[in-house]
N, C-alpha and C positions, 0 to 999 in steps of 0.2 A: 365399356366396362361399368357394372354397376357400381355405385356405391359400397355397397357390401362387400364387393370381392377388394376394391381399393383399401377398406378398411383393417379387410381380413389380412392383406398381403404385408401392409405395415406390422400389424400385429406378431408376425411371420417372423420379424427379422430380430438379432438380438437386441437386449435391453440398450448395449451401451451405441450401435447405429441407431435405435428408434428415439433415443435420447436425446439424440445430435439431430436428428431429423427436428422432432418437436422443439425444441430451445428455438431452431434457426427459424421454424414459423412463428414461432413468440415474439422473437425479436425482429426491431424494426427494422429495413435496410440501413437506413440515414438519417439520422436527426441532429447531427452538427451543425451548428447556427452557420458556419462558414462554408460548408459545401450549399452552394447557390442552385445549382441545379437538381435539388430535389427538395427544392422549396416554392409553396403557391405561387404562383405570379399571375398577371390581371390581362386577361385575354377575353374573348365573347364568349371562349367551352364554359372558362373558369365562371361566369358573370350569369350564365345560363344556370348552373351548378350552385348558383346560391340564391335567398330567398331575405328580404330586410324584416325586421323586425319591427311591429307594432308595441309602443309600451303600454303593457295592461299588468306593470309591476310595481310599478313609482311613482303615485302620485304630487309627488313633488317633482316631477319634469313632465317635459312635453309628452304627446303620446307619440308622435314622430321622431323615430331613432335615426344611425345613422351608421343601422349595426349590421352587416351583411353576414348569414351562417350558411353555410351548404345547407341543403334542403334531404340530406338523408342526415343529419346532424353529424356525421364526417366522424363518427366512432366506431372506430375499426377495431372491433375486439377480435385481436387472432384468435382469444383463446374459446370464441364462443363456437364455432364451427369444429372445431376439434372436441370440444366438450357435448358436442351433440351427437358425433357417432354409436358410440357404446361407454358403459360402463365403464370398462378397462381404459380408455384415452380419459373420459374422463378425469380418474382418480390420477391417470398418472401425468394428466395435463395438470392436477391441481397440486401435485407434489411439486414440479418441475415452479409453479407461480410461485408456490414456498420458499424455493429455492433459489430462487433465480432471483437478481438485481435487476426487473423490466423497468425500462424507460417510460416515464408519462409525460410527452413534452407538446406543449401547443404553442402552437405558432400565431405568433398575433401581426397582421401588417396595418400600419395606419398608412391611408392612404390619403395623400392632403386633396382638397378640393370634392371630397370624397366621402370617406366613411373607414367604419372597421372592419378586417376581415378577421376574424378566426380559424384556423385549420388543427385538427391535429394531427400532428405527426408522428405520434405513437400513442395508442390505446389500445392496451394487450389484453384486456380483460376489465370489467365494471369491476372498480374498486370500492372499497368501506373507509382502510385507513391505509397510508401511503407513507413510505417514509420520506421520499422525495415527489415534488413534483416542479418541471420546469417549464418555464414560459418564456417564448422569447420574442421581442418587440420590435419590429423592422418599421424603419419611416422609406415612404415611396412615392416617388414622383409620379403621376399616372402619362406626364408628357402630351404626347399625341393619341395614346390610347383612347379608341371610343368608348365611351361610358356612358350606358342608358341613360337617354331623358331622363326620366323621372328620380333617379336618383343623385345625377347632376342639381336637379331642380330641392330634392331633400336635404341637401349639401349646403344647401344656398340660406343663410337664414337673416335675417334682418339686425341691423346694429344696433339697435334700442331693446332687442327680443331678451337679449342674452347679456348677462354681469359680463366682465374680462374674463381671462380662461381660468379664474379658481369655481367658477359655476359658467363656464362652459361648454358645449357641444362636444367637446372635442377629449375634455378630461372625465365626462360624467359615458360618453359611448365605452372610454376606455378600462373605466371603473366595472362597469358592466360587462365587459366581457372577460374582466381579469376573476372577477368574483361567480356572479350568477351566471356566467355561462360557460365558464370552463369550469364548476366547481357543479354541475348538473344540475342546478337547484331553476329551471324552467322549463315549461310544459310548452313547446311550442305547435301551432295546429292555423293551418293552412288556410285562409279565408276566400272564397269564390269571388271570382269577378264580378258578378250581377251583386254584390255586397251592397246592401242600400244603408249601412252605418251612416249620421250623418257625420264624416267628417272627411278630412281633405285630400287619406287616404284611401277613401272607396272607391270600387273599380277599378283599383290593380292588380294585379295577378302574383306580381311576386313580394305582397307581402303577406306576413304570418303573424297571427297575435300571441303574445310569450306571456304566460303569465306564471305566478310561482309555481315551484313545485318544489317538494323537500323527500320524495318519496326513491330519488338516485341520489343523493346530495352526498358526498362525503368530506373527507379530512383528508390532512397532509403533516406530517410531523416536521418537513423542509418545504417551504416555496422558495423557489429561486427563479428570481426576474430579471434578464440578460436584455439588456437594452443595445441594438445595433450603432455601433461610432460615426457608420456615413450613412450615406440617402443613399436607395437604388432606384432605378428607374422598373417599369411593368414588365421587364424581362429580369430582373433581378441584378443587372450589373451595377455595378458602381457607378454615383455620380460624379463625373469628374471637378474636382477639388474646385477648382477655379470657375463653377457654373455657383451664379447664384438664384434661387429659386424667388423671386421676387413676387409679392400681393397682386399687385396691379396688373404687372406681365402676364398672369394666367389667362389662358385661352380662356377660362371658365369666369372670368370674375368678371361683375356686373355693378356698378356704383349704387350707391344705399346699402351692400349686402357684403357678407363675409362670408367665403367660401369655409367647406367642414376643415377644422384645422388651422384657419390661418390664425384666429384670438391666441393660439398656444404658439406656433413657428411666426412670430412675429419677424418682420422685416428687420435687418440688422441696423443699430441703430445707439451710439452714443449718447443719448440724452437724458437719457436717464439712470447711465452708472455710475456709478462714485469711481473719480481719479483712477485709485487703484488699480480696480477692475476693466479699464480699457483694453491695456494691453494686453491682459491674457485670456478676454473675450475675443479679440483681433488675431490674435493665435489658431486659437479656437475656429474660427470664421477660414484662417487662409489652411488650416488641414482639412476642410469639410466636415467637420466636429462640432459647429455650431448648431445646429438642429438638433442634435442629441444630447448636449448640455440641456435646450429647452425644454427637452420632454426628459429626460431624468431629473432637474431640480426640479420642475413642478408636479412631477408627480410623485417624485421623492415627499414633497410639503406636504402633499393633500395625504398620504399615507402615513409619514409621521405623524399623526393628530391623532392614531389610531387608539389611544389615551385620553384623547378628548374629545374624542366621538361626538357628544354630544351635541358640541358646541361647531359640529359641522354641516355641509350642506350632502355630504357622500357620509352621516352617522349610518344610514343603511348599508350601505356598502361595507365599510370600517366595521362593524359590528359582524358583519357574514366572517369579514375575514379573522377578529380575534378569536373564532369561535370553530374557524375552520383549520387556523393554520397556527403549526407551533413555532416555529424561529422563520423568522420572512429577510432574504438575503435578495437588496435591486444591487446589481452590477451594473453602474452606469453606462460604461463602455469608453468613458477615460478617467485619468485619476483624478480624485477628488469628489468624485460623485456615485461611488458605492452606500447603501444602506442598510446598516442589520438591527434590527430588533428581535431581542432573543426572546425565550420562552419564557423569565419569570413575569407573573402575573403584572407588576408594576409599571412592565412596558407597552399593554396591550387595556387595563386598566387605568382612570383616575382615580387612586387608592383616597383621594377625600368623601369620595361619593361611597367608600368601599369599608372605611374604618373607624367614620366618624358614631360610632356605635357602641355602647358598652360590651354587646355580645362577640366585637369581634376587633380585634388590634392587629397592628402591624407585622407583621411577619408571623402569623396563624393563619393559615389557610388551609387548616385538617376541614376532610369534610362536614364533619357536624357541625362544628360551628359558623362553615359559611351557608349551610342550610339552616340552623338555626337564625342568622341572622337574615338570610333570607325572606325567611316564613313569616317576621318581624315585621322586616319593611314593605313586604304587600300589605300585610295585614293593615301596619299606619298609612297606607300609600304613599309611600317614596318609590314610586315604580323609577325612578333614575338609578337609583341605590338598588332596586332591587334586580334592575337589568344589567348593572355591572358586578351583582354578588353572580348574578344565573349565569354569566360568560366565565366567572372564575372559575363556576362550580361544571361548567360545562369543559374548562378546559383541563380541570383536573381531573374527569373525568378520560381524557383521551391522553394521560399521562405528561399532561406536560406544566402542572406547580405539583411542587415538592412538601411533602406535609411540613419542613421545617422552611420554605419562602418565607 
């Protein structure tokens, strides 16, 4: 059956069955964090299916990432294939986006000893401005899973190379794929084996060099960051409570070097808490909860700085995001360790860099005068000042300060 008559035939039936047809190709099957089985897991199909990334983005880090993305970029727009029949699906594919509450949720797994993956799990359509978008963050044992040389060996980095995990391997892959690569802002493009680059990456096959792009980039008026409360192992199940996932234990660890991961999932470890905090870190530890306090405080830290941007080593990162996203909600995955910074500008800006200026005071943020004071401070170069007036002016732009903030 051609195309054409499949088209025709749908067209055929009434508005309110063609309606119900289109929604349910819009819509994802599954994208509940808690249904496990229709969520990536770490196999040879799935490991074939992806492709690591060269950094040709950040000159303040290595060029060796430890970001692993599918190789068709894993953006399943239902709505693209339905908008390319006729006219008529089209227009009433774009009414039905209007209408519709579609999910945009990407699945993020860090996998220790390892790297990051991305997936997502629902892309209905190339978005501009979103009113929600979710992300969800699973830690994974990779166990006995075989895991290609060479990116066991990328995994692998030296202890002198890298600060602790506030400018580690392990928070900055993470930054990167929470920002510039689920927010589309990289061009990624496939480099040949015979690649004579001199560096330490040449002559492999599955890596790709990323570098920016702002040409699909959008916004979000909600991020929300769902942090998983246990460890699964490369089939997705749970790791049993009483397993503890130990440095030195790993098949993969090599003395002088730290596998991807371990500087952040540090080995459990009293020495350095205050009193207090013992016992409801030991708590913590005996539910299987303790890996996921470490990757929600610290990545909690490095994201509230998002104000101080400047004064950090992820200011690129922090910067994509006050400019992408209006209220950002991390759900730790137990209590205590939730984070919301909402939309006025004072959360997402260092209002000293922002109002120490006669043209613009505290709670004015109408656009003329943060363009006026704008066009000021390039002019005197205070490009600091003038990069957190252009994040204000950009965020009120996409509706989110208020002309009386």
């Amino acid at each position: 059956m051609s195309q054409s008559t499949k088209s025709n035939g749908l067209l055929d039936l009434p508005w309110e069955i063609r309606r119900d047809i289109l929604t349910r190709a819009l819509r994802p099957i599954n994208t509940k964090n808690n249904n496990t089985s229709s969520l990536p897991s770490l196999s040879k199909e799935s490991f074939q299916r992806r492709v690591r990334l060269r950094n040709c983005f950040d000159t303040d880090f290595p060029e060796e990432t430890n970001l692993y993305v599918p190789r068709n970029n894993n953006r399943y727009a239902q709505a693209t294939g339905l908008r390319a029949v006729n006219r008529q699906l089209r227009e009433e594919t774009d009414l039905l986006i209007n209408k519709l509450d579609l999910p945009f949720v990407m699945d993020i797994m860090v996998v220790k000893d390892v790297g990051i993956f991305p997936t997502w799990l629902s892309y209905p359509y190339p978005p501009r401005h979103l009113k929600k978008l979710t992300i969800n963050l699973r830690t994974i044992q990779p166990g006995k899973c075989a895991i290609p040389t060479d990116w066991v060996e990328a995994g692998r980095h030296k202890q002198a190379k890298w600060e602790f995990w506030r400018k580690g391997p392990t928070i900055w892959n993470i930054m990167a794929a929470i920002t510039l690569y689920t927010f589309n802002c990289l061009s990624i493009k496939s480099t040949a084996s015979e690649s004579t680059r001199p560096n330490a990456l040449s002559g492999l096959t599955n890596v790709a060099d990323a570098h920016l792009s702002s040409s699909r980039a959008f916004v979000t008026d909600k991020l929300c960051i769902h942090i998983a409360p246990l460890e699964y192992d490369a089939k997705n199940a749970p790791i049993p409570i009483e397993t503890q996932d130990l440095c030195k234990e790993s098949r993969l660890y090599r003395e002088g070097y730290f596998q991807f991961g371990r500087e952040l999932f540090e080995d459990f470890s009293t020495e350095t808490m205050w009193p207090d905090e013992i016992d409801y870190m030991r708590r913590l530890l005996a539910r299987g909860e303790y890996p996921c306090y470490q990757l929600s405080d610290r990545l909690g830290n490095i994201i509230y700085e998002v104000d101080r941007n400047t004064d950090s080593a992820y200011y690129f990162y922090l910067r994509l995001l006050a400019r992408s996203v209006g209220e950002l909600i991390i759900d730790g995955g137990i209590p205590g360790q939730d984070l919301t910074i909402y939309r006025h500008p004072a959360f997402w800006v260092h209002l000293r860099y922002a109002i120490d200026c006669e043209l613009l005071v505290e709670g004015n943020f109408n656009k003329k005068q943060v363009l006026r004071s704008l066009k000021k401070e390039m002019k005197d170069g205070w490009s600091e000042m003038a990069a957190n007036l252009r994040t204000i002016e950009i965020r009120r732009s996409h509706g989110w300060v208020q002309e009386d903030d």
